[in-house]
C-alpha positions in Angstrom: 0.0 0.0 0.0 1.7 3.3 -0.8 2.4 5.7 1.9 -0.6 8.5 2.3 -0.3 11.2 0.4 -1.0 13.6 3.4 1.8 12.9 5.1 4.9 13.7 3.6 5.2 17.4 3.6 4.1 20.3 5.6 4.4 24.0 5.3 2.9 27.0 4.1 2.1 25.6 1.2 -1.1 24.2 2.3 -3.3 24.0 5.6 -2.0 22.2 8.5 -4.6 20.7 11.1 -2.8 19.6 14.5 -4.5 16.6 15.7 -4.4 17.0 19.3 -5.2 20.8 19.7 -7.6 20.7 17.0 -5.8 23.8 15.2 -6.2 24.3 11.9 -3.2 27.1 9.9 -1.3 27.6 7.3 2.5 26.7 8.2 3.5 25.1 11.2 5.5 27.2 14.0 1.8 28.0 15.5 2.1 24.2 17.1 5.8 24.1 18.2 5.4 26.7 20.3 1.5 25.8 21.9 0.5 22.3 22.4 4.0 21.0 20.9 2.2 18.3 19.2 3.8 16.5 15.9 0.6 14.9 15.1 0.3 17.2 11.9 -2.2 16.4 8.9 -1.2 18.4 6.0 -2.7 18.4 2.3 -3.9 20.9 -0.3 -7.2 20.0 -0.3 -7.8 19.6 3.1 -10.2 21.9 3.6 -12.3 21.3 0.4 -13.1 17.5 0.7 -16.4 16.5 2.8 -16.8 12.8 2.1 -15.4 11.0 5.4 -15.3 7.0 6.2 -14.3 6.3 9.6 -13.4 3.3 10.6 -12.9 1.7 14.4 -9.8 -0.1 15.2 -9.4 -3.8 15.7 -13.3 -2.8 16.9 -14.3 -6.1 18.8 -10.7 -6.7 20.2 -10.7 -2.8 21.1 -13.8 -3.0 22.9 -12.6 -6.5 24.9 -9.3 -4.8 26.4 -11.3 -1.5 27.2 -13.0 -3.7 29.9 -10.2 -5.7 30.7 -6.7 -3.7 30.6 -5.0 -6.8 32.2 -5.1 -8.3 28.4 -4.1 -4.8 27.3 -0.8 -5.7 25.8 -1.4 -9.2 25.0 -2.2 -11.1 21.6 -6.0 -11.2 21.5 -8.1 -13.0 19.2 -11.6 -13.1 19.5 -13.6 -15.3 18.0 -15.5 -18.9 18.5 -13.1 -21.8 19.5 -13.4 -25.3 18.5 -13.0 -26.9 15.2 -15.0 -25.3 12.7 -14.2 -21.9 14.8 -13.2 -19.1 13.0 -11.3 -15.6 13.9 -13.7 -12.5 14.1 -11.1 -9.8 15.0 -7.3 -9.9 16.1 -6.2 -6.6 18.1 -3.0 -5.5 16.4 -0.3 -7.6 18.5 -1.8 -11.1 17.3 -2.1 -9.5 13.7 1.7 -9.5 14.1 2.0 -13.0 14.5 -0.1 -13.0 11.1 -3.8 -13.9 12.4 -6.3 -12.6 10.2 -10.3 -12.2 10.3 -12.1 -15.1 9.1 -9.0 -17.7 9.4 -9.5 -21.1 11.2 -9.0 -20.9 15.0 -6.8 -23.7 15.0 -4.6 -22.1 12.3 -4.9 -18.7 14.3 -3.5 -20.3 17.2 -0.8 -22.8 15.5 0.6 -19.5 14.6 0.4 -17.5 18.1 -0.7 -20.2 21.2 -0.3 -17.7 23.7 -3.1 -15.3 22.2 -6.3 -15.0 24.6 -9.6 -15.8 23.2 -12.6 -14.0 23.9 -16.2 -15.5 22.4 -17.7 -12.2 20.5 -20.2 -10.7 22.9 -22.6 -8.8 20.0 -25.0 -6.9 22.3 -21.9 -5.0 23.9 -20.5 -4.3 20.3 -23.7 -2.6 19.1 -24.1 -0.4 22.3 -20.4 0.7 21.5 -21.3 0.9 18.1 -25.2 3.0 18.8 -23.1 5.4 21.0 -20.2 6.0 18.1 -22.9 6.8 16.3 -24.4 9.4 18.4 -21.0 11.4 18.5 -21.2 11.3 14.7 -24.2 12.7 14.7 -22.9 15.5 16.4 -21.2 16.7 13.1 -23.7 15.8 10.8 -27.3 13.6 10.6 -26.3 12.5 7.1 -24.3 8.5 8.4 -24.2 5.9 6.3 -23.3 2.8 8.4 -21.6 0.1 6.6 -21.4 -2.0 9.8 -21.2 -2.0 13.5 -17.3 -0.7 13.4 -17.9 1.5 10.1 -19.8 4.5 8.4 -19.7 6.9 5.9 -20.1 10.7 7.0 -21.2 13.5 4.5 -20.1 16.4 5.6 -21.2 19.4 2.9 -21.7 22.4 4.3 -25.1 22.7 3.5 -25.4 19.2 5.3 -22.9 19.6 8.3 -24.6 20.4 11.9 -21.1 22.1 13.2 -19.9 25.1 11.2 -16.3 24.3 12.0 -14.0 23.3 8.9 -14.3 19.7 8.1 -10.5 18.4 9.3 -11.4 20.0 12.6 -14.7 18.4 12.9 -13.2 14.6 12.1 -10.2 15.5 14.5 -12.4 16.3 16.9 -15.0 13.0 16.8 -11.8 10.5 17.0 -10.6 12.4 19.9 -14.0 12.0 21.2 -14.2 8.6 20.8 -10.9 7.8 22.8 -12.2 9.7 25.7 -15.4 8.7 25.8 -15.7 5.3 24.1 -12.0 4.6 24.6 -11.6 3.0 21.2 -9.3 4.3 18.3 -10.5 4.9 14.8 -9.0 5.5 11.4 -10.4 8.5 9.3 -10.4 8.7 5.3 -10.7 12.0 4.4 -11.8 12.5 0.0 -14.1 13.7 -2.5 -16.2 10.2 -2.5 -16.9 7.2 -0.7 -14.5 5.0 -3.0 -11.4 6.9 -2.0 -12.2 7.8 1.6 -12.9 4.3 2.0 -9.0 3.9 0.3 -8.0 6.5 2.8 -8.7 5.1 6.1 -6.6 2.3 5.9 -3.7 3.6 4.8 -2.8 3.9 8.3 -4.3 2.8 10.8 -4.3 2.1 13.4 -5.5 6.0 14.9 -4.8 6.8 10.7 -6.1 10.2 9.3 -5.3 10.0 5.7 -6.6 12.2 2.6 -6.6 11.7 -0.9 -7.2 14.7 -3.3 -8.8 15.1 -6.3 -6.1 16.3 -8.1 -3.8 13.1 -7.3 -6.3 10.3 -7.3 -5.5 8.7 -10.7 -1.8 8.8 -9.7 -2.4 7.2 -6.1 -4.7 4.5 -7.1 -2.1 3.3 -10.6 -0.1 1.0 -8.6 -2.5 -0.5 -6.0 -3.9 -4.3 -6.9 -7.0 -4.3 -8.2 -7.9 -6.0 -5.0 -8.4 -2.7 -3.4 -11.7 -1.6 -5.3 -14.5 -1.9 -3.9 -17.0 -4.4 -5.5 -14.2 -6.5 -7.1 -13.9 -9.9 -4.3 -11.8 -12.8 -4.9 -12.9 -14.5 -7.8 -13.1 -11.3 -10.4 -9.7 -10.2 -9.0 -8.5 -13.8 -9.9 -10.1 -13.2 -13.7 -8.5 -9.5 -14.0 -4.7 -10.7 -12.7 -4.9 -14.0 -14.8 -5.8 -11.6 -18.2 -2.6 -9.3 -17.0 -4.9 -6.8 -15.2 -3.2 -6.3 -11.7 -3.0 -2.9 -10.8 -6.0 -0.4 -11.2 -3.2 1.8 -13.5 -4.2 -1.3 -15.9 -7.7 -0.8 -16.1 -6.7 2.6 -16.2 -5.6 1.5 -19.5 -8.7 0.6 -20.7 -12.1 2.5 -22.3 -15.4 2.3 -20.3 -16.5 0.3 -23.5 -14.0 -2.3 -22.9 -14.6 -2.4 -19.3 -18.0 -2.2 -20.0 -18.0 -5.1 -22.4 -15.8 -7.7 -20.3 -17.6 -7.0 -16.8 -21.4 -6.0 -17.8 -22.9 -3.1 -15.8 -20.0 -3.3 -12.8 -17.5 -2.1 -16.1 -19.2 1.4 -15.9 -19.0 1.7 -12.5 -15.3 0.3 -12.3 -14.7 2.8 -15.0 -15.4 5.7 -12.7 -13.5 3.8 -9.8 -10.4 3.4 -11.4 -9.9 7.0 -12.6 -11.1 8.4 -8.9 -14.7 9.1 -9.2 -17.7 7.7 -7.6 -21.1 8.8 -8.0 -22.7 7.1 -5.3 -24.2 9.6 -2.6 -23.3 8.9 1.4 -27.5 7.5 1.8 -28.5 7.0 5.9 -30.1 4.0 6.1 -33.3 5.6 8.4 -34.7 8.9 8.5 -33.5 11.9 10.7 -35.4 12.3 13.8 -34.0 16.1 14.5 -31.5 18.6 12.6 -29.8 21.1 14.1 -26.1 23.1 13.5 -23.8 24.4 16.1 -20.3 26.2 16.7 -17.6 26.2 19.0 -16.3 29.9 20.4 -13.0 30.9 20.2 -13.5 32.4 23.4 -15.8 31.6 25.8 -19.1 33.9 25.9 -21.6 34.9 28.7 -23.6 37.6 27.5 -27.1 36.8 26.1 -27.0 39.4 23.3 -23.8 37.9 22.0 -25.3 34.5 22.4 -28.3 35.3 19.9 -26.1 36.8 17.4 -24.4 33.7 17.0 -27.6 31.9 17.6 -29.2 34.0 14.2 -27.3 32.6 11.2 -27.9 29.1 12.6 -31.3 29.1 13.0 -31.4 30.4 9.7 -29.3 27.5 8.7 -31.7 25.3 9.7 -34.5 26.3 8.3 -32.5 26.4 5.0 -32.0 22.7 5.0 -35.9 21.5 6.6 -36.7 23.4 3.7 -34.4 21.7 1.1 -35.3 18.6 2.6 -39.5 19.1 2.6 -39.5 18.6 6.1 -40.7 21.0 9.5 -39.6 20.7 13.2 -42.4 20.3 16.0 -39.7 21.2 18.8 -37.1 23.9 19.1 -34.0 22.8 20.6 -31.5 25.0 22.4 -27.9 22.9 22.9 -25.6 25.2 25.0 -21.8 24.1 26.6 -20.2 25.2 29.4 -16.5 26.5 29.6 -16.3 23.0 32.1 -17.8 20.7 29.3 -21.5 20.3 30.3 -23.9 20.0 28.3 -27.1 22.0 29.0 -30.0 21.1 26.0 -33.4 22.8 26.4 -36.3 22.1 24.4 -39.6 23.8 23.7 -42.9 22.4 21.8 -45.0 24.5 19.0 -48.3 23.9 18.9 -47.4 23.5 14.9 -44.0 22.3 13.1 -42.1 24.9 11.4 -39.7 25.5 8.5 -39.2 29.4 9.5 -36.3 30.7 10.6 -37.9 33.4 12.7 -40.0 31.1 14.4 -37.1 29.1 15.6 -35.4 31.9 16.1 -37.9 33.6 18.1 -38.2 30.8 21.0 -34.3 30.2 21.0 -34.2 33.6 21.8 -36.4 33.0 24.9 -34.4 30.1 25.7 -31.1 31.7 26.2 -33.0 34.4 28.1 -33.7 31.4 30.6 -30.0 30.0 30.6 -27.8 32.9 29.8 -27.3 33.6 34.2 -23.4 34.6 34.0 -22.5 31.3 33.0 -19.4 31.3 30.5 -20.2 28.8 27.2 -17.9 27.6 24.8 -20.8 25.9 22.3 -24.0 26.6 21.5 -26.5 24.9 19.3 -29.8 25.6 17.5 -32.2 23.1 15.9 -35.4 21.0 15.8 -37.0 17.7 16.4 -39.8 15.7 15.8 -39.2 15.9 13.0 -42.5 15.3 10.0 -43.2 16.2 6.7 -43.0 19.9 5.3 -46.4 20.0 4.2 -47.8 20.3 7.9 -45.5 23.1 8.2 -46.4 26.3 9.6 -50.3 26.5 8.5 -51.9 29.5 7.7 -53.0 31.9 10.7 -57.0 32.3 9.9 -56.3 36.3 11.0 -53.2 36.4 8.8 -53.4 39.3 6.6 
């Protein structure tokens, strides 16, 4: 696998996003003299891309030494034992001794006897997995999950909940995830899901990796044709044995060929192999609220200030209930403090709304309630119960 592109240079030629601090500038002395960190992303595009796939660590393995730190730093596979049993996930030291997912047990532990083995306990996975969820959701109600360790993000900025940059955003929900799920996750970082899918395991484990639009037919020329999504064992078999082993070989070829020797899958491998994908990042159930948010540079008290910030994203929301055809029946106020709690305060209408002012109008009031010489660092406007947009806002029978 070729090194990410994102992490061989830094400098004023492009944005630099510290992973630690959350900083995002443009050259890097800012960080040598603040946090001191040398976790720096770096890349052209950084702050242009929006299609993110995240993807938990060793996920089952992660979650079985997070309850038991005694197994911490040993070998651990988990999986059913016996004779038919099979590996579900090795954490990273047994994946040294080269266990794999889906390899007999008894092969697993011919190769590594001292590995511990843990039977897969699901219902603990998918609570893990329901509350990684709900701090992606925090950035944006647009998730595709792809499985219990894995999603797709869209992060547009017509889509996003959190006005901050996109880099920032992702920085922040794997730091989030360590603290409060304390589990590691890879990030891919493109313009599509085929790429950001590449991206996040370039390197992982705790990998941020991007890959540009500008570069993407260069990166993906020398990687096996293994690597594209949609072509499994057998097909890559068919490609390598007609000479076709790197995607810079079907590079080589017209969509009609590819097209012609693959059926419908040759279009869409066409696209895939020169970087584009036109698949959208689809959630697989409908929103239940929407809402958008941002984080002060500087902790503020004062009411007044509060609703100026609170204006544009009320307005923001209404912009995209009304994109969407949809209305809110409840007003929600999401405020931090400058100590990290989280205040959220709600208020019913006696009709759903798409208007601006109308949410505006009650977050107002709300802050009026909250705003008692506290200092906040967040604040956050949006709506819930969510229903259709054609109950929304009905005509007032004294309307003029």
């Amino acid at each position: 696998m070729p090194r990410s592109p994102t992490t061989a240079r830094t400098g004023r030629d492009a944005p630099v996003l510290c992973r630690d601090c959350l900083g995002l500038f443009w050259g890097t002395e800012h960080f040598y003299t603040n946090c001191k960190s040398r976790r720096l992303l770096t890349h052209p595009e950084l702050e242009t891309l929006t299609i993110a796939h995240i993807d938990c660590d060793a996920f089952y393995a992660s979650i079985e030494k997070r309850d038991n730190p005694e197994i911490r730093d040993k070998p651990l596979i988990v999986g059913h034992s016996g004779g038919r049993g099979v590996v579900t996930t090795a954490c990273y030291i047994a994946r040294q001794y080269g266990i794999r997912s889906a390899m007999p047990m008894f092969k697993a532990l011919d190769a590594c006897p001292h590995a511990v083995v843990i039977t897969p306990n699901m219902e603990k996975y998918r609570i893990a997995s329901q509350e990684i969820r709900a701090i992606f959701s925090r950035a944006t109600d647009i998730i595709e999950p792809v499985s219990l360790d894995e999603a797709y993000l869209d992060l547009s900025p017509d889509i996003r909940n959190d006005l901050r940059p996109v880099p920032v955003l992702l920085a922040e929900i794997a730091k989030t995830i360590e603290i409060e799920i304390g589990i590691t996750v890879s990030i891919g970082l493109a313009d599509n899901k085929f790429l950001a899918k590449l991206a996040s395991d370039l390197e992982k484990p705790r990998g941020f990796s991007v890959i540009g639009r500008e570069e993407a037919i260069d990166f993906l020329k020398p990687l096996s044709v293994r690597k594209i999504n949609g072509v499994g064992k057998v097909t890559a078999e068919k490609m390598e044995h007609r000479g076709l082993k790197t995607i810079g070989d079907l590079q080589a070829l017209s969509e009609h060929q590819l097209a012609t020797q693959y059926g419908k899958f040759g279009h869409r491998l066409a696209s895939y192999v020169r970087g584009h994908d036109p698949r959208k990042v689809t959630p697989t159930r409908p929103a239940k609220s929407l809402s958008a948010e941002t984080t002060f540079a500087t902790d503020i008290s004062s009411a007044e200030d509060l609703k100026k910030t609170a204006l544009p994203l009320c307005e923001r929301v209404a912009k995209r209930l009304e994109h969407a055809e949809l209305a809110g029946s409840c007003i929600v106020l999401k405020l931090k403090t400058s100590d990290f709690q989280t205040l959220t305060r709600n208020h019913k209408l006696a009709n759903a709304t798409q208007r601006a002012a109308t949410i505006y109008g009650i977050i107002e009031k709300l802050i009026d309630r909250e705003a008692d010489g506290r200092s906040f660092r967040l604040i956050g406007a949006g709506v819930s119960d969510i229903v259709p947009g054609v109950e929304a806002d009905p005509p007032d029978l004294f309307e003029s």
